[in-house]
Structure formats: C-alpha cells, structure tokens
N, C-alpha and C positions, 0 to 999 in steps of 0.2 A: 595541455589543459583539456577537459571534457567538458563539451558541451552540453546543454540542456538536452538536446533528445539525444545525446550517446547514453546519460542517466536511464532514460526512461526505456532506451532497446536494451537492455544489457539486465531486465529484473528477472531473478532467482528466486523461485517459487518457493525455495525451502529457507530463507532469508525473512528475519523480520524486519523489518524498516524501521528508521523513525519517520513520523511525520516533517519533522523539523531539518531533515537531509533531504528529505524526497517529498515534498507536498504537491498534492493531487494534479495532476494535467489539467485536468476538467472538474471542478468541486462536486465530490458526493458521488465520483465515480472511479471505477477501478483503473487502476493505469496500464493493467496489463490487457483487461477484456474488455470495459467501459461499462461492465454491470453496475447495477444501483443498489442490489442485495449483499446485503452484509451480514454477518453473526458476530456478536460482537460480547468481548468477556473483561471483568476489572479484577487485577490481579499485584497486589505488589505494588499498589499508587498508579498504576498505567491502563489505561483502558487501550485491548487491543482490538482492531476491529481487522476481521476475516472475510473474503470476497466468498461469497455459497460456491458461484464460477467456478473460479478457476483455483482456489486457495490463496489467492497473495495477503498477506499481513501486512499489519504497520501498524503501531504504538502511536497512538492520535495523540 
C-alpha cells in the first residue's frame, strides 16, 4: 500500500493530476517546488492550474 509521502515523491512532471487523487501538501502551493505562482486555463468543464516553477499540473 502507498503511503501519503510515497504519493508526493514519486510526481511526473509530464502527468496531469487530478486534485481529488493528489490534493495539495500545503494549500495554494506546488507539491513538487512549494511556489505560489500558478497559470491557470478552463478547458473542457476543468480548470487546469500550472506551476510557472517547475510545470506540474493538476485539474482543480
């Protein structure tokens, strides 16, 4: 069975997320670098939000 932080060492930059599989370590920040800066796009009913950092995604 995988633990909470095997989830969070183990992310794939080229991988979307959902929120709902992987919700944030620390609210409002990235889980791979801990930036605050996001870009963020609605496409398709999903709003995606992108780390400026480092790239990681995840469908909020």
């Amino acid at each position: 069975m995988e633990t909470v932080e095997d989830k969070y060492a183990n992310i794939d930059l080229n991988k979307i997320y959902e929120y709902k599989d992987l919700p944030d370590k620390i609210a409002g920040r990235c889980d791979y670098c801990g930036s605050v800066k996001f870009k963020s796009s609605v496409g398709g009913g999903k709003f995606l939000r992108e780390c400026i950092n480092c790239g990681m995604k995840k469908n909020i």
